[in-house]
N, C-alpha and C positions, 0 to 999 in steps of 0.2 A: 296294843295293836291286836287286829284281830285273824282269826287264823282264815276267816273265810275268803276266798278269792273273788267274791261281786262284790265285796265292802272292801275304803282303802280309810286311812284315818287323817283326817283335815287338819288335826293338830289341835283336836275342841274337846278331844275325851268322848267323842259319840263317835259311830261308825256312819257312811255316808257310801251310797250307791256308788258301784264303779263301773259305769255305763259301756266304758271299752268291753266288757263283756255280757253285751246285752245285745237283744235284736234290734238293729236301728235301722227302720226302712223308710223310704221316702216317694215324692209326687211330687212332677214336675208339672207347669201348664205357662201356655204364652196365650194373652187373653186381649179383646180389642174391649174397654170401660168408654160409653157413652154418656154423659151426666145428662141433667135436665137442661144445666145452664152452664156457660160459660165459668169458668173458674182460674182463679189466678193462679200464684206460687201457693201460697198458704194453701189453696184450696186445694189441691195435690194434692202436699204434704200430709194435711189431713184426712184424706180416702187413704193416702199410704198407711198411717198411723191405725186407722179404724182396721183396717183388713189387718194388718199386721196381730190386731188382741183380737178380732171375732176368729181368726183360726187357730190365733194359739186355744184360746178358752176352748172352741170347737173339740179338738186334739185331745184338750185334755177330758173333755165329755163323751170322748171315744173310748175312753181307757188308757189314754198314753200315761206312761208316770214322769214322764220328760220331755218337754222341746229340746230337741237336740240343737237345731239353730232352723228360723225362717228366715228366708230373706230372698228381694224382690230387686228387679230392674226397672226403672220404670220410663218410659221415652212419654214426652208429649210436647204440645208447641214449636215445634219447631228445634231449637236447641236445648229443650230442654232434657235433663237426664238424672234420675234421683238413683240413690241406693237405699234401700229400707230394710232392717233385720230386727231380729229381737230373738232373745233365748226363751222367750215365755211370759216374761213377767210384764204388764205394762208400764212400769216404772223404767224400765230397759229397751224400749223402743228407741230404735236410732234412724233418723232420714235426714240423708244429708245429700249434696249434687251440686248440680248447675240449673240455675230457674230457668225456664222458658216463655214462652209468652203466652196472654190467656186462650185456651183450650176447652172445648167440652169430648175432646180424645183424650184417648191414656192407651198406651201398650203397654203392659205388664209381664215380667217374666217370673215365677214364682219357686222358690224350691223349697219344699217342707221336708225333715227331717225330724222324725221323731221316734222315741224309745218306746218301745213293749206293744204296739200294735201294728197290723202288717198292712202292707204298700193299699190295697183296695179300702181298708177302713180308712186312712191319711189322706186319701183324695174324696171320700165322702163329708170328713170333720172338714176338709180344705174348701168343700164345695159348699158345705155348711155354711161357713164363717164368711165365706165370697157372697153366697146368695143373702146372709141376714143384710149383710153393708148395702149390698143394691138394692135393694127392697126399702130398708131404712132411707136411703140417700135421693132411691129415685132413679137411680143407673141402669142401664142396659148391661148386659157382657158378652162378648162371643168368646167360645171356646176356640182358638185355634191349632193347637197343639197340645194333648198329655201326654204325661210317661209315669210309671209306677218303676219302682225301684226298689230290691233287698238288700240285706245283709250282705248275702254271697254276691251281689254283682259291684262288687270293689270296683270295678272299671271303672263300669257307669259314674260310680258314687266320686270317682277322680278327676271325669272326662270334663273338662269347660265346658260347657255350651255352646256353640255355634251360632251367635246374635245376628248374626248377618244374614242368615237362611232360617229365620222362625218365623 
């Protein structure tokens, strides 16, 4: 075991970051996505999937040494409503919901969370990884709401969201 306090031990015989004492700051944003065309469920699911690794990768090309957690709400069609996260890796992308019907809208709620860079580089890597997907895909986006977030604003970092007023 080791003596230092930012390392804890896994049970592997290596030491491993112990990110509870690190700076973990975040970016929030609620976004209107335009496609070219019409898109079904699958087709969703995969813009979810695609932004979910262009911002982790983004994140980490910022200098993060950790996704803490991303993860996204996402409304379209009608009834439709996904949940999308991922800790970083894209083998670990999860989107799962209620299908809606075909859409070329999306509202998106996003929150990034990440280790060792601060709230203004997180919404740049976020905006990053937002802008490569629409550009690739073809998408429009409106900004309608940001928020950048630290360490010290534990509130924030506790508070829900209010989905009914974004």
């Amino acid at each position: 075991m080791t003596n230092d306090p930012k390392q804890n031990e896994a049970g592997d015989g290596k030491s491993h970051p112990d990110h509870t004492h690190e700076e973990i700051n975040g970016y929030c944003a609620t976004y209107i996505f335009k496609a070219p065309r019409m898109l079904d469920n699958d087709g969703v699911k995969d813009f979810a999937r695609e932004l979910m690794k262009a911002i982790a990768e983004a994140c980490m090309r910022h200098g993060a040494t950790d996704v803490g957690h991303i993860k996204a709400h996402i409304e379209y069609g009608g009834e439709g409503f996904l949940y999308a996260d991922t800790l970083g890796d894209a083998a670990d992308i999860m989107v799962r919901g209620r299908d809606g019907s075909p859409t070329d809208t999306i509202k998106l709620v996003i929150n990034t969370i990440i280790v060792d860079i601060e709230a203004p580089q997180i919404r740049d890597a976020n905006e990053e990884g937002v802008d490569e997907v629409c550009s690739r895909l073809g998408f429009t986006k409106e900004i309608l709401k940001q928020d950048l977030y630290d360490a010290d604003d534990h509130e924030h970092l506790l508070q829900a969201p209010d989905y009914d007023n974004l």
